[in-house]
C-alpha positions in Angstrom: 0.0 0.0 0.0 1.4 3.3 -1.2 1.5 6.1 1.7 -0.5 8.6 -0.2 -3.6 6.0 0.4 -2.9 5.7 3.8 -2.9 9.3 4.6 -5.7 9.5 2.1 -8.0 7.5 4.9 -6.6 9.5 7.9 -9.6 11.7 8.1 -12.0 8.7 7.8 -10.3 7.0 11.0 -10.7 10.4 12.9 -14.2 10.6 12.3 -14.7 7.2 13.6 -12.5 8.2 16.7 -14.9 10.5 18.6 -13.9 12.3 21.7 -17.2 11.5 23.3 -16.9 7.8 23.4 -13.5 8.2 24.6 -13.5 6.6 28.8 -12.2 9.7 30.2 -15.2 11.9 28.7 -17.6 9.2 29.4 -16.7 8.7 33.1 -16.4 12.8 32.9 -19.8 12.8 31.6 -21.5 10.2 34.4 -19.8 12.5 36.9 -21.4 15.0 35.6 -24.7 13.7 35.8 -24.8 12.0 39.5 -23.3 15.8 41.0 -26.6 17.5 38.9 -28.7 14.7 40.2 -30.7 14.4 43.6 -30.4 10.7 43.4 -27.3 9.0 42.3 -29.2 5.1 42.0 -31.8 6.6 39.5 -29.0 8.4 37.7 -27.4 4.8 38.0 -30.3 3.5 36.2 -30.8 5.8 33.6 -27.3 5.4 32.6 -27.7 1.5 32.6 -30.3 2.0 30.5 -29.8 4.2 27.8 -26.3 2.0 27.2 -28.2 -0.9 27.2 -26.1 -2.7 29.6 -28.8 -5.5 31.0 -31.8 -6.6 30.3 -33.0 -5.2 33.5 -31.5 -2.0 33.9 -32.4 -1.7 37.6 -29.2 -1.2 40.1 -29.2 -3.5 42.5 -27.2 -3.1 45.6 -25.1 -6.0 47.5 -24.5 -5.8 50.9 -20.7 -6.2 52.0 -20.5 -7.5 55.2 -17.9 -7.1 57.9 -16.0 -4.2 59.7 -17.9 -1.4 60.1 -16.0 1.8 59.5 -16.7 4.1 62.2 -17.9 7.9 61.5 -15.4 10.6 61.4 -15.4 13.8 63.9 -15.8 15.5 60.7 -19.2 12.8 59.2 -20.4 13.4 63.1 -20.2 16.9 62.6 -21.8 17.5 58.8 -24.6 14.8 59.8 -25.1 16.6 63.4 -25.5 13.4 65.4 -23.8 10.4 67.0 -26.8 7.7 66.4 -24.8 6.9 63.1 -24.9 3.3 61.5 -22.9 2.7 58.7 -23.4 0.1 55.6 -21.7 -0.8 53.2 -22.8 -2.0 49.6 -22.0 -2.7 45.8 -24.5 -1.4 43.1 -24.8 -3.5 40.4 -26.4 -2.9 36.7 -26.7 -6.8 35.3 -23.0 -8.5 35.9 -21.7 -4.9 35.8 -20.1 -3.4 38.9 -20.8 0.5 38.8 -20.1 1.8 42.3 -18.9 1.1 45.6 -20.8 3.1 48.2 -19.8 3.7 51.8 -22.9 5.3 54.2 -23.4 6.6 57.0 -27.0 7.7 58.1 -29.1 8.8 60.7 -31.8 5.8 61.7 -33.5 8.0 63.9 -34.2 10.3 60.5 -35.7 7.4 58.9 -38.7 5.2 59.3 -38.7 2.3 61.0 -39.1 0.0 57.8 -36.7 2.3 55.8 -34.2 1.3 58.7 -35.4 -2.2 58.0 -35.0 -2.3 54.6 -31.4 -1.1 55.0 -30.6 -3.7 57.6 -32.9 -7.2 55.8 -32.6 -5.8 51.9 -30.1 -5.3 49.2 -32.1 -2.0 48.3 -29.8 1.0 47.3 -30.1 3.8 50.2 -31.0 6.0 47.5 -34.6 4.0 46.4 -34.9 3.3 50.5 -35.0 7.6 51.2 -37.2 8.1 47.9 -40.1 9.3 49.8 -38.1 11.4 51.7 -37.9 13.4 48.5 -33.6 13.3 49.4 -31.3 15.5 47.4 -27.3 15.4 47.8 -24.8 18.3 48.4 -21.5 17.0 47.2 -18.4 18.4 49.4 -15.7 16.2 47.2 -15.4 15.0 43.6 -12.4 13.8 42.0 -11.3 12.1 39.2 -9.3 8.5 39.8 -6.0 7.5 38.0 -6.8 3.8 38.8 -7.3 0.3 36.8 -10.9 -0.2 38.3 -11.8 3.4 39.7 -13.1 6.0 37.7 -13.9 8.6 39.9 -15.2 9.1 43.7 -17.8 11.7 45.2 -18.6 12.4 48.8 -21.8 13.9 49.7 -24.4 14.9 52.4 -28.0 13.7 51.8 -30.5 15.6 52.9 -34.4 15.2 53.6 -36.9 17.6 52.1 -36.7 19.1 55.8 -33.3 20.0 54.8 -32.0 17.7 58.2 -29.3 15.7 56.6 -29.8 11.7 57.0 -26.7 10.4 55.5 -23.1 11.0 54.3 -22.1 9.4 50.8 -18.3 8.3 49.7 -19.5 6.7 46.4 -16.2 5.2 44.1 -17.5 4.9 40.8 -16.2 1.8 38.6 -14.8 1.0 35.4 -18.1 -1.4 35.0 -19.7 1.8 34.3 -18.1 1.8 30.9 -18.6 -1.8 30.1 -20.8 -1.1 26.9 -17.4 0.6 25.1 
């Protein structure tokens, strides 16, 4: 093949290279759209399925059991109490691992079957609070140089009494971008 061809199809190959299915400007982009969002799951959701990324594009949440990681002076502080529990989970679109969410939250801000859904259930916080009509503050958001991480937030949830009922350090997975 002469060279002339080959730079002949050089703008062809940089059409079919957009920047916005790039990784970086995707995982930019679902940043993006969880720190505009009041709830992260249904933003979860959404994302699942407009990529078409399982047949049931619902995020499902898996508990991980073990140490619990006590609140910080500064989580005491921002939440304004020190009846804290904390839980742990995975959310899950299909086989795809999209986040890995650390909580702590306020039981005595919840109802009692909210508090027991979050102890019996796999069911994201976020779809437990619904009809507290939640929305999030976000306090730290960063981008991730890792293999599996894309990038992490940390926010305060609030009720629509504007009492906050949980604190939020959500690390957002490559599994996100699984459809590329």
């Amino acid at each position: 093949m002469r060279w002339s061809s080959c730079l002949a199809a050089l703008p062809l190959l940089a059409a079919c290279a957009s920047p916005t299915q790039s990784p970086d400007f995707l995982a930019q982009e679902l940043s993006a759209q969880i720190l505009a969002s009041s709830s992260a799951t249904l933003t979860l959701e959404k994302w699942c399925a407009d990529h078409a990324m399982a047949a049931n594009p619902k995020i499902v949440a898996r508990l991980v059991r073990g140490d619990a990681k006590p609140a910080s002076a500064e989580t005491i502080e921002r939440l304004g109490a020190s009846d804290i529990k904390y839980r742990r989970v995975q959310l899950y679109c299909g086989a795809h691992l999209f986040s890995e969410a650390d909580n702590w939250y306020v039981p005595s801000r919840l109802t009692p079957e909210m508090n027991r859904l979050l102890d019996e259930t796999d069911t994201p916080f976020g779809k437990v609070v619904l009809p507290l009509a939640p929305y999030r503050r976000t306090f730290d958001s960063r981008m991730l140089q890792s293999p599996t991480a894309l990038f992490e937030h940390r926010a305060v949830l609030y009720n629509s009494a504007h009492l906050p009922i949980a604190e939020v350090r959500e690390t957002y997975q490559r599994g996100a971008l699984a459809f590329l």
